[in-house]
N, CA, C and O of each residue as an XYZ file, in Angstrom:
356
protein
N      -0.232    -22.971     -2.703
C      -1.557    -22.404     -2.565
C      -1.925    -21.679     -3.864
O      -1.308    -20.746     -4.378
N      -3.220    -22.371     -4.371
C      -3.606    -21.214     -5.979
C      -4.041    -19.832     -5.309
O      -4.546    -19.555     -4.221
N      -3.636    -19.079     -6.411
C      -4.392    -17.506     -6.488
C      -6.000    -17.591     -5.989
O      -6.408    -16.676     -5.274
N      -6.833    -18.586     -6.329
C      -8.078    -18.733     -6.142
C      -8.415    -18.733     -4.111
O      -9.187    -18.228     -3.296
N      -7.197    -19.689     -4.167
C      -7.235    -19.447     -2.575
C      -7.159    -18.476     -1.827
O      -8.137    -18.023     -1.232
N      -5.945    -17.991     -1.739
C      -5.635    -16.783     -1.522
C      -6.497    -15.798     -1.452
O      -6.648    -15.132     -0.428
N      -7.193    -15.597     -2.614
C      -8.481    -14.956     -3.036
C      -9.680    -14.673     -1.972
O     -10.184    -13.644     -1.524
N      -9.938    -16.283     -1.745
C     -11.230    -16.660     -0.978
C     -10.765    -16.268      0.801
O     -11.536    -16.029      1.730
N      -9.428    -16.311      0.814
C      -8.912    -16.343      2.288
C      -9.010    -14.717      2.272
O      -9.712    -14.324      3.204
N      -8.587    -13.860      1.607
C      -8.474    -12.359      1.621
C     -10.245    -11.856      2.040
O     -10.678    -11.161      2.959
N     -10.906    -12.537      0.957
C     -12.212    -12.375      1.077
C     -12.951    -12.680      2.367
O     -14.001    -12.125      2.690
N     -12.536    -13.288      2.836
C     -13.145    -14.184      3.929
C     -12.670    -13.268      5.249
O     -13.336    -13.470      6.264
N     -11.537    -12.231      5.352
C     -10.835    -11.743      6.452
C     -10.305     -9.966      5.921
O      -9.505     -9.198      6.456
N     -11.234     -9.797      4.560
C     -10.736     -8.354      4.039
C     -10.739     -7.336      5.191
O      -9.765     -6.769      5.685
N     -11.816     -7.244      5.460
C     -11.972     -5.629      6.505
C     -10.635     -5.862      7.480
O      -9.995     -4.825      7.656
N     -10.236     -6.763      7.982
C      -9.263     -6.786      8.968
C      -7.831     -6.138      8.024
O      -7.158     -5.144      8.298
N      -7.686     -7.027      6.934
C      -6.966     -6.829      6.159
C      -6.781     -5.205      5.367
O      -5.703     -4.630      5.211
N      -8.013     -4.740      4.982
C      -7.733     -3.484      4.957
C      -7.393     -2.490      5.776
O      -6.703     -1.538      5.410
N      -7.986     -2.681      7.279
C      -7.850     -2.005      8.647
C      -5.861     -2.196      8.610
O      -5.125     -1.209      8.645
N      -5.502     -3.188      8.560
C      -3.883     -3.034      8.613
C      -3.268     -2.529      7.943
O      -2.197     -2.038      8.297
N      -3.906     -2.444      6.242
C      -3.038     -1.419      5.222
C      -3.225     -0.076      5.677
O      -2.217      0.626      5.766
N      -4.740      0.577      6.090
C      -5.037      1.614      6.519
C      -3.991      2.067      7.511
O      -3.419      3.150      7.392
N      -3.770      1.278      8.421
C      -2.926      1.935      9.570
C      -1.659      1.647      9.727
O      -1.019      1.883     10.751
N      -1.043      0.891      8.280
C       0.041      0.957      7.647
C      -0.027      2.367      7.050
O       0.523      3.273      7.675
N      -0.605      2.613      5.984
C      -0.902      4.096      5.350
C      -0.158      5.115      6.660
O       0.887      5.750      6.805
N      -1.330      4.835      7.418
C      -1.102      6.408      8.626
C       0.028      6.238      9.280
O       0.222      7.028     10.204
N       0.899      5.374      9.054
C       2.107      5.498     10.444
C       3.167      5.612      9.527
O       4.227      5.440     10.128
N       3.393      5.905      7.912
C       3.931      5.922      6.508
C       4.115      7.064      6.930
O       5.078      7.347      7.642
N       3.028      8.089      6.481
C       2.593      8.910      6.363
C       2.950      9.959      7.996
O       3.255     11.149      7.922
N       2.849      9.354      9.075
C       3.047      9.896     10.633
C       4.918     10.448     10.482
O       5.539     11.493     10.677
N       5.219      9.167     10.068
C       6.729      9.370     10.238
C       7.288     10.670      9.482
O       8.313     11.301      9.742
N       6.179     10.939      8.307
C       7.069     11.439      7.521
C       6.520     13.246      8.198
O       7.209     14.266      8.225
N       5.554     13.117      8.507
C       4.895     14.435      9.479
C       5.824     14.759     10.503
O       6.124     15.951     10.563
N       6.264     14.122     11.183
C       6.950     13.991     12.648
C       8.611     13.919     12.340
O       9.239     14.860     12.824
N       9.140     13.243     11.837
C      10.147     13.576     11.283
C      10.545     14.604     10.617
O      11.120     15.460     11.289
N      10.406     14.833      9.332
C      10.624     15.719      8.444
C      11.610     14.952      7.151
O      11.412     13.912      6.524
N      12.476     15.733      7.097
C      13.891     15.710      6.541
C      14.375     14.414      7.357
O      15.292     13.761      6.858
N      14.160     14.253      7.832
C      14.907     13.235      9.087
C      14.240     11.393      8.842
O      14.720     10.341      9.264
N      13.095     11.619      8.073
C      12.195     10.402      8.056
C      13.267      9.037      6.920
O      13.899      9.283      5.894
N      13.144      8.048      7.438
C      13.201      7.332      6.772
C      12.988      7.123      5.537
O      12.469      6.028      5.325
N      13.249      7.947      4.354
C      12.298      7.968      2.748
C      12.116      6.130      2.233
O      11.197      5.717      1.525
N      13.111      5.371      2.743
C      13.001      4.285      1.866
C      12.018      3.453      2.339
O      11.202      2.810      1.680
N      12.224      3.540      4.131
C      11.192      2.522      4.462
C       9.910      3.019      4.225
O       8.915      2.395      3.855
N      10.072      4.553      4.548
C       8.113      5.094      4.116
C       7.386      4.731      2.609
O       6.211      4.496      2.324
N       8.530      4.790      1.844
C       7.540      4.378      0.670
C       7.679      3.041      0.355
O       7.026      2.611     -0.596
N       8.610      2.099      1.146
C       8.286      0.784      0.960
C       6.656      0.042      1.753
O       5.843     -0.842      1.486
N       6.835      0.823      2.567
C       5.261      0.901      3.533
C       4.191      1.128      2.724
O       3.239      0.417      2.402
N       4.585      2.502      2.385
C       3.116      3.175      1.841
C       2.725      2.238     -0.239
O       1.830      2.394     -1.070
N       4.041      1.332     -0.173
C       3.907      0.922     -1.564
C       2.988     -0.036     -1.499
O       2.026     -0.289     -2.224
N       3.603     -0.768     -0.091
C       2.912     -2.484      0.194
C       1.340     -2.387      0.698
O       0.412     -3.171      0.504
N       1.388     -1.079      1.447
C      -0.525     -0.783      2.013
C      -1.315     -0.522      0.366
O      -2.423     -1.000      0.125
N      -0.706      0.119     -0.426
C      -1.293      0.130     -1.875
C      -1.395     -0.643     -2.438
O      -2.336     -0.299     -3.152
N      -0.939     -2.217     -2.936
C      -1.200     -3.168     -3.216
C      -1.885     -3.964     -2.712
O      -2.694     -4.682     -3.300
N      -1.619     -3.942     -1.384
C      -2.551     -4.520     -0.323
C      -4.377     -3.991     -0.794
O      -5.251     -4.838     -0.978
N      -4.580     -2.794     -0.890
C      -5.210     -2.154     -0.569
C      -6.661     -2.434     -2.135
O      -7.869     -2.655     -2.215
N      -5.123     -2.164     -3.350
C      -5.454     -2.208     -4.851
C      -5.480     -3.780     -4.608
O      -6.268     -3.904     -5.545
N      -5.345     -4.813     -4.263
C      -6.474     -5.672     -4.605
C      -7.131     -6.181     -4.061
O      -7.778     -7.051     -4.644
N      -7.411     -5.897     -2.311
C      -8.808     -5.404     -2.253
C     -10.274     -4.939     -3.179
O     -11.219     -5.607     -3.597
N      -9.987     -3.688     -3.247
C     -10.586     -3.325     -4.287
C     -10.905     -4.384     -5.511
O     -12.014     -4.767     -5.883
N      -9.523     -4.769     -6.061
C      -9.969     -5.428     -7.136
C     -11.090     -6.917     -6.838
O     -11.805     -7.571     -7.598
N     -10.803     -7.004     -5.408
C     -11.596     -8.387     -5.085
C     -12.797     -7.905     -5.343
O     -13.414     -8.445     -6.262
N     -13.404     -6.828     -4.641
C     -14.765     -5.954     -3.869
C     -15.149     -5.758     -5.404
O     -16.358     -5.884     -5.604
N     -14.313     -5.452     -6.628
C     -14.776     -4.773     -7.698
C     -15.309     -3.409     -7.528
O     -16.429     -3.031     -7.870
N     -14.378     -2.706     -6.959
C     -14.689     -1.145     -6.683
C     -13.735     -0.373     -7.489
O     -12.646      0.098     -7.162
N     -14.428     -0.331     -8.727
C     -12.916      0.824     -9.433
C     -12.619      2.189     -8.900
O     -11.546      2.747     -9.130
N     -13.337      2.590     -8.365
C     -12.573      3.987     -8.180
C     -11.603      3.685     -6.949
O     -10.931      4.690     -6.716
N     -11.283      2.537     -6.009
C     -10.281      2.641     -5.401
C      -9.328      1.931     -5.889
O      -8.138      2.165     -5.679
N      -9.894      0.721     -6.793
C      -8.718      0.012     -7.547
C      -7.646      0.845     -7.982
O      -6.433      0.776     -7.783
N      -8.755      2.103     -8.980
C      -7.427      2.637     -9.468
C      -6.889      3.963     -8.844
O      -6.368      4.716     -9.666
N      -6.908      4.287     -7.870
C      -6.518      5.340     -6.378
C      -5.397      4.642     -6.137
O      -4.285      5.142     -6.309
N      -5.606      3.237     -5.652
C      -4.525      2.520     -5.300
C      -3.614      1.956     -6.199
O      -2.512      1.679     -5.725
N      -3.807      1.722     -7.371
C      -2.936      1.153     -8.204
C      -1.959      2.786     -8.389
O      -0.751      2.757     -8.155
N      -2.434      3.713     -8.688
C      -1.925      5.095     -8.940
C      -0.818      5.293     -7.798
O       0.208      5.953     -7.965
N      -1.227      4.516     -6.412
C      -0.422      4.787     -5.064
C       0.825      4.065     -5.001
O       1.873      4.370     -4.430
N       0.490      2.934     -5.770
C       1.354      1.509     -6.207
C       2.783      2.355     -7.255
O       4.005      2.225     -7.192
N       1.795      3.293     -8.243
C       2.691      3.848     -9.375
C       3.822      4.594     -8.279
O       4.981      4.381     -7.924
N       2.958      5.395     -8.041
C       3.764      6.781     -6.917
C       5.036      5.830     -5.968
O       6.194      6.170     -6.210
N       4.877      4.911     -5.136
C       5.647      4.535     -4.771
C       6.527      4.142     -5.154
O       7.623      4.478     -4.705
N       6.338      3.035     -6.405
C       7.075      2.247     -7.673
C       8.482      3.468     -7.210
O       9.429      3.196     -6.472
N       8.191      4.954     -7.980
C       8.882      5.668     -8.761
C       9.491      6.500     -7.218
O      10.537      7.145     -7.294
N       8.802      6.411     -5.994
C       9.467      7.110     -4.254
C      10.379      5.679     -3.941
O      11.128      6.074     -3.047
N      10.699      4.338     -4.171
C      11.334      3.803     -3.599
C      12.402      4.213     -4.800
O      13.286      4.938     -4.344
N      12.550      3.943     -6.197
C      13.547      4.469     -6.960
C      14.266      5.538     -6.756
O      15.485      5.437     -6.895
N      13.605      6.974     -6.329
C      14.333      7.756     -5.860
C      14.792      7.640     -4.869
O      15.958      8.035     -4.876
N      14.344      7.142     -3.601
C      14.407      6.843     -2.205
C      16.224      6.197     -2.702
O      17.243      6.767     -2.310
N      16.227      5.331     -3.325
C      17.450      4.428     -3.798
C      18.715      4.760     -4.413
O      19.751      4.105     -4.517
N      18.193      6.701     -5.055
C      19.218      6.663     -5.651
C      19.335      6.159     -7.355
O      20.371      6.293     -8.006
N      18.585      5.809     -7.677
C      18.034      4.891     -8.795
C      17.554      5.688    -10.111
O      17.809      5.434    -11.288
N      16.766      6.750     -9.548
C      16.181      7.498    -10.568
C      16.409      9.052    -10.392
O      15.949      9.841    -11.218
């Protein structure tokens, strides 16, 4: 399947698609409220990494920079929470 596809299929079904990163986001984010110390760190920011990409190219489809780069920034943040999450950094 080209990128072009992909593209047109995202486009064609975004709002749904963002509605799932969104409530990917909040249940990231729930665990880590409700838990504490106790939360999962690796899976939360593997979550909250994938709703940011998800999310950042969205945006990049819509051509909305100010969330493109919110989310690409969320993309960074995680990048560097699954590294620590790992032990890594």
């Amino acid at each position: 399947m080209k990128l072009s596809q992909i593209n047109t299929w995202i486009l064609k079904h975004i709002k749904t698609i963002e509605m799932i990163a969104v409530l990917m986001r909040i249940l990231s984010f729930s665990l880590v409220s409700w838990l504490g110390a106790n939360s999962p760190f690796m899976l939360v920011w593997v979550v909250n990494t994938s709703d940011a990409i998800i999310l950042a190219w969205c945006a990049i489809l819509r051509k909305d920079s100010a969330y493109t780069v919110l989310n690409l920034f969320w993309v960074l943040i995680g990048i560097i929470g699954i590294l620590r999450a790992g032990n890594l950094l």
